[in-house]
N, C-alpha and C positions, 0 to 999 in steps of 0.2 A: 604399182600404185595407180590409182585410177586417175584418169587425164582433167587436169582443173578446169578445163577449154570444157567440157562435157558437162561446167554444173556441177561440181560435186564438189564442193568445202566447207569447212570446218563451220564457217557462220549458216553455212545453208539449214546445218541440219541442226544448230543452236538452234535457228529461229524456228524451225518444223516444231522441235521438241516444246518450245515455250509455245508455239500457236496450237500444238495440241492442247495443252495443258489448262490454256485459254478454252478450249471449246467444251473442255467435260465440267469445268467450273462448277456452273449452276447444278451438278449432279452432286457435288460433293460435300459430304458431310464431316464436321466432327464429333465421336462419339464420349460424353464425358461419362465415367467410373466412380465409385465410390473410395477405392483406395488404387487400384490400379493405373489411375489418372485417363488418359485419352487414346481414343484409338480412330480409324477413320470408318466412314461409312458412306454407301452412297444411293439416291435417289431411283427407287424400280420403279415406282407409280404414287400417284399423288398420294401424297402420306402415307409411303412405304419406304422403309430402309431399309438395304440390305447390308448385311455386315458379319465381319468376321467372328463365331463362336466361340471361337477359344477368349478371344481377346475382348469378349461380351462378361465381365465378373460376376453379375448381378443379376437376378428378373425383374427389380427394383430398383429406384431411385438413379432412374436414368436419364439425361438430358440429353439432347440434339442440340449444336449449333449448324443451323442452317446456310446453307451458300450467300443470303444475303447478311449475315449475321447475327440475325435472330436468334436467341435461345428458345426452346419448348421442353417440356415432358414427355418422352416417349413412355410407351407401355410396348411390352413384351408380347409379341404374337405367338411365337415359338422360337424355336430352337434344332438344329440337327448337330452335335457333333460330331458325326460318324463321317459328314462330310464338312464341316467348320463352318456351318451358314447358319446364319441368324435371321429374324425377322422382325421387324419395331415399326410401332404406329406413331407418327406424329399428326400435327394438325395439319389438315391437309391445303396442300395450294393447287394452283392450276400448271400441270406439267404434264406432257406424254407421257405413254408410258416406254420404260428405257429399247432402245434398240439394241440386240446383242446380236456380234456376229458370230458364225461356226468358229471352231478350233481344229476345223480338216487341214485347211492349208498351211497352219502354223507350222514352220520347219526349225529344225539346231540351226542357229546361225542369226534369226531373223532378231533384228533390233524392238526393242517392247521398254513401251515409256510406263512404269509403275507408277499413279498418279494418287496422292492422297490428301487430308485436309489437315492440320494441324492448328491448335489454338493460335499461332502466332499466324496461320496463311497455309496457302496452299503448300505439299511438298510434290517433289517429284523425285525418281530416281531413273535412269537410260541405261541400259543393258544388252544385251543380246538371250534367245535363250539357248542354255545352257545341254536340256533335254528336251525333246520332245517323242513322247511312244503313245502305247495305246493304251488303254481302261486298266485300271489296277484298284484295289483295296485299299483304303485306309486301315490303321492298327484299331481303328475304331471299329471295323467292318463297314464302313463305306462306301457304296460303285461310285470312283471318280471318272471322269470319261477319258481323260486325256491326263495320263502324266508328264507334265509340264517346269520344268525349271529353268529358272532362269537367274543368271549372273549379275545379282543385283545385292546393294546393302539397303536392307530393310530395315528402319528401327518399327519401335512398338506401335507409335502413335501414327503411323503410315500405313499400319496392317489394318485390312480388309476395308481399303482402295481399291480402283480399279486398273487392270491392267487395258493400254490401248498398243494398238500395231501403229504404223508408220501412215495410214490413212487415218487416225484416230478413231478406228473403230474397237467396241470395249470386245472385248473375248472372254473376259474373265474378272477373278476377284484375286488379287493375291493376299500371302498369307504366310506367316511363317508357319515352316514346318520342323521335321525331326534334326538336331544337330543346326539351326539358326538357318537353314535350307528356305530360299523363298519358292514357292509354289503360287500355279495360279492354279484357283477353280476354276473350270472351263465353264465359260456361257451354256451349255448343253447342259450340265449341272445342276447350275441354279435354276434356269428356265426349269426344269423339272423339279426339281427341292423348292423352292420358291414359293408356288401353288399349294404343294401339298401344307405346308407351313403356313400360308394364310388358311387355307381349308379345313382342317384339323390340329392345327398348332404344333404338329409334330409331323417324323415320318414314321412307320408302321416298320417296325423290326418283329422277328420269329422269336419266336417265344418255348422253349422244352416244360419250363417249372422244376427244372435240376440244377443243383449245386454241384457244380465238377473241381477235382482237380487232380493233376497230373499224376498219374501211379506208374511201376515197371511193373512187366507180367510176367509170369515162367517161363522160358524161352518152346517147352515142351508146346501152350495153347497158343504165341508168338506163330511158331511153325506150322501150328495145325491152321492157325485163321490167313497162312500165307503174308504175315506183313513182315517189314523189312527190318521192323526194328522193333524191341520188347517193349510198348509202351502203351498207355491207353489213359484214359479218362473215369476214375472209380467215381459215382455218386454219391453224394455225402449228405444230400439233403432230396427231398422230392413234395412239391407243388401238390396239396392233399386236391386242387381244382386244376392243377396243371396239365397239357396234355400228354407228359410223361406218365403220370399216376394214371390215367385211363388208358394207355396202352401196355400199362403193366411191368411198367420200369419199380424197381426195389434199391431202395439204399443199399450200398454195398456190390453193386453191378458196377459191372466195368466197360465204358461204351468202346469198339475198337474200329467200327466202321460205320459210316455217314454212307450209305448205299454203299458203290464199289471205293470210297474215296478212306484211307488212315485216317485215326483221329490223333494224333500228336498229342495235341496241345488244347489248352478252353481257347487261345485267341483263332485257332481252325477253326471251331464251335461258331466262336462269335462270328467269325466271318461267313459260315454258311448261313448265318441267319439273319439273311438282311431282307431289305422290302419285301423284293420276288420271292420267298420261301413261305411266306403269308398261307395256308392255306390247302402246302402238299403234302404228300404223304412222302413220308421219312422213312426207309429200313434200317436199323440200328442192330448192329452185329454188336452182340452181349455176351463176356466170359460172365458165368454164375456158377460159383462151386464149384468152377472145373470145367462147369458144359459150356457148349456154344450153341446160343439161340440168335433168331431175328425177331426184333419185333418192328411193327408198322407204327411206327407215329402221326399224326396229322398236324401241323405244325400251326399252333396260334398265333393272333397277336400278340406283343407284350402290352401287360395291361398297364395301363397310365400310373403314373405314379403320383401319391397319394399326397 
């Protein structure tokens, strides 16, 4: 047990956690829904919100209530799912813009005050986290930078708040994730998603113009193309402006390698095709009729949707 003589009790860290909670205040937002009801969100730069995507319903008929209590109309800047970040305009006041700290030092164990706004007042929840590793994917195909968990009960109206450390500095956004899982987006994240979403209203994913889904193949072309297991990706539809049809992909092909990498599944697909694939070139190992070809792709944007 740690020595009481040294400073360390129960009230000590009650009052840290409410004097944190006190200082990000003015950052915090509530985000109201059209049948969803409220979720949180919080202040990047003078009439900028950031906020959780998933728990964003609408591109429409969205309110703010602001840290003073004001209500406004937000409009919709964009959106990323892939890594759960939103971005909303409201009228703008005078405010820095936010200071985020890294997520290098963040370890398992380290205490993280989840701070969010809610119609009735601020919430809060105290934790420890739970995991901390390195960069992974979302099922969206997302780069997150830091997988991040942490031992916290998150309701709805709390998500996409800010996560602060024990200095009250923000790191991140949390968010529920798969199985009621809270996660934070690491500040590195949004500092990057952030930008691109006020500058383009979106972020830029790869693009084939094929419709896949999962096929088995004859163990015979299986062995010949060396993969581990009989499976592949047959094309069902193909993009007549896509940059599959200009490399000469045909309905009825069967994709089985992403350069040297299996193609399993379409969520591998999605996940090879995020920002960074913008623009390279692709070999796509194709059973056709039996044979085995490569073809080059050059990987597009996806085009906006309509």
């Amino acid at each position: 047990m740690p020595d009481p003589s040294a400073g360390f009790s129960l009230n000590a860290i009650s009052d840290l956690a409410a004097d944190l909670l006190d200082g990000v205040a003015p950052r915090l937002v509530t985000i109201h829904g059209r049948r969803r009801g409220t979720s949180s969100g919080f202040l990047w730069r003078p009439g900028l919100v950031v906020t959780a995507e998933e728990a964003l319903e609408a591109d429409e008929d969205v309110t703010v209530t602001r840290p003073d209590g004001s209500q406004v109309t937000a409009s919709l800047i964009g959106r990323d799912p892939s890594t759960d970040i939103a971005l909303l305009r409201i009228e703008e006041q005078s405010l820095e813009e936010i200071a985020f700290y890294p997520t290098d030092g963040v370890r398992a164990g380290h205490l993280i005050l989840a701070a969010g706004r809610q119609p009735e007042g601020l919430s809060a929840a105290l934790g420890i986290v739970a995991l901390a590793g390195g960069p992974w994917r979302s099922l969206r195909g997302g780069h997150i930078d830091r997988r991040i968990h942490l031992d916290h009960r998150l309701d709805f109206q709390s998500e996409g708040g800010v996560a602060l450390d024990t200095s009250g500095r923000i790191i991140g956004m949390t968010v529920l994730g798969p199985r009621g899982r809270v996660l934070v987006i690491p500040s590195e994240t949004i500092e990057r998603v952030a930008p691109q979403l006020l500058d383009k209203g979106r972020v830029a994913r790869g693009y084939l113009g094929l419709g896949l889904q999962p096929v088995r193949i004859d163990k015979a072309s299986a062995d010949a193309a060396g993969l581990a297991e009989s499976r592949g990706l047959i094309v069902i539809s193909v993009d007549e402006e896509g940059p599959g049809q200009t490399a000469g992909i045909r309905q009825g092909d069967i994709l089985i390698r992403w350069n040297a990498d299996a193609l399993p599944s379409v969520r591998r697909v999605y996940t090879l095709l995020g920002p960074e694939s913008v623009g390279q070139s692709v070999d796509l190992g194709i059973v056709r009729a039996g044979a085995h070809m490569t073809l080059a792709v050059e990987i597009k944007e996806r085009p906006k949707p309509q």
